[in-house]
N, C-alpha and C positions, 0 to 999 in steps of 0.2 A: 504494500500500500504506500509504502513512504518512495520508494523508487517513481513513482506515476506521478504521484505530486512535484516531486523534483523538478523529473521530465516535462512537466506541462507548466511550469513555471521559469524552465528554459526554454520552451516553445512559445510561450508569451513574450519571453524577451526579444527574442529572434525577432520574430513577426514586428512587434513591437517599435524597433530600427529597422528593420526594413520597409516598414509603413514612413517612418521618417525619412530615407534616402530615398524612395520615391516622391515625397513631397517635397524635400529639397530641389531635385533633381528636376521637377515639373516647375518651380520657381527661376529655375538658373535657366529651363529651358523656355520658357516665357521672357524673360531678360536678355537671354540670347538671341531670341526669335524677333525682335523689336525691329525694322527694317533699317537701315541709314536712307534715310532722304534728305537730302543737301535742300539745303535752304530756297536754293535758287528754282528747285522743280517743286514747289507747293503750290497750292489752286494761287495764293496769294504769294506770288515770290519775293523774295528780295534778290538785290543786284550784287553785292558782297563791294559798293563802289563809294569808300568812305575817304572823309579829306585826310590828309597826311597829319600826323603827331603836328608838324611845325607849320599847321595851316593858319592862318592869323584868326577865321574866322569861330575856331576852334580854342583857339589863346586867348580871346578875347573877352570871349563867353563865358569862362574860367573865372578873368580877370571881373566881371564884370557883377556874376553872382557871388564872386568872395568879398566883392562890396559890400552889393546888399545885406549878406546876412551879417559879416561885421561891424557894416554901420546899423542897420536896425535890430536885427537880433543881440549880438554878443554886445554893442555900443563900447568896438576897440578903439575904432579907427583904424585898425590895420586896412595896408593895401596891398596889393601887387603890384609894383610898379614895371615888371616885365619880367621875360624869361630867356635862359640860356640852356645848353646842352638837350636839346629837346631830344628824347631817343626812344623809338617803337621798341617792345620788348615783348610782343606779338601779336597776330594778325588771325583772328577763328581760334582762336586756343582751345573754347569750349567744345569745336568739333563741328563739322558742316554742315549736323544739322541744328544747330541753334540760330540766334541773331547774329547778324555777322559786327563783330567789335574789333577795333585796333587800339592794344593797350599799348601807353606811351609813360615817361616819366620826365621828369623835368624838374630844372632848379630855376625855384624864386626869387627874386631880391624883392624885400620886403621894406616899406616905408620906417621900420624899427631898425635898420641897418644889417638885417640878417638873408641868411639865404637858408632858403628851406626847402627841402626836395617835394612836390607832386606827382602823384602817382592820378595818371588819370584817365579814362575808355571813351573811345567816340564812338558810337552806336548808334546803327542804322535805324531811321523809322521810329525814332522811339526820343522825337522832340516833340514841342508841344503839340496836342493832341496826333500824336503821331505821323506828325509831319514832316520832315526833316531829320536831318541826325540828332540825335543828343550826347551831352557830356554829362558824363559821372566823376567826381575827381576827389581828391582827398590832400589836405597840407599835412606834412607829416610835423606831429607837435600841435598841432590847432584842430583836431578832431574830437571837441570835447564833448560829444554823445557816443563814442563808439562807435561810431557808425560802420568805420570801416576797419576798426580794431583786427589786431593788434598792430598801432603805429602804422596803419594805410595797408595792411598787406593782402585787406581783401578786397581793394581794390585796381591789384596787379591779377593777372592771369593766375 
């Protein structure tokens, strides 16, 4: 009698992971089975045709909402007063099927006599009301919600 119970409570176990590696195995294979569709062949395409890191209209935009929010929100007065070594540091990194972004970085000279690195993505289709490019950026040292925590790095590739 004791041999039977053994037995059928190794037979429970067995079953038991192997009920598990077929549900694993039907998750990996749903995650695998996912197609790649490149951005550019969707009902609604994108063109993947964004302005360059060191496009003025691009640096400007930067410049212009780091105003804003330090003149009205933070009330620093900090400014940007321009940008040097402007450097892409990738172009789709998310993969060809997402939005198509070019991530850049770049150093600040700052109206407090400093220079402070930006880390920042120009992204298609996703200006206002999805019009135009937009910019996402971060000052490395003046991100004071987090937002792009830790010290801008999620706002690199």
């Amino acid at each position: 009698m004791r041999g039977f119970f053994g037995m059928a409570h190794r037979i429970s176990g067995l079953l038991g992971m192997a009920a598990l590696a077929v549900a694993i195995g039907g998750l990996v294979g749903v995650a695998a089975a996912r197609p790649l569709v490149p951005a550019e062949r969707r009902y609604s395409p994108y063109d993947g045709i964004l302005p360059a890191c060191d496009d003025p209209a691009a640096l400007e935009r930067i410049q212009s909402r780091f105003h804003d929010r330090e003149s009205e929100f933070w009330k620093t007065g900090l400014e940007i007063l321009g940008f040097e070594k402007v450097t892409e540091i990738g172009y789709r990194s998310n993969g060809l099927d997402y939005i198509p972004r070019r991530y850049c970085v770049a150093r600040a000279y700052m109206n407090d006599a400093q220079l402070r690195s930006v880390s920042f993505s120009i992204n298609q289709d996703l200006g206002i009301i999805g019009i135009g490019f937009g910019v996402e950026w971060c000052v490395s040292g003046l991100d004071r919600n987090d937002a792009y925590a830790p010290n801008c790095k999620m706002a690199r590739p």
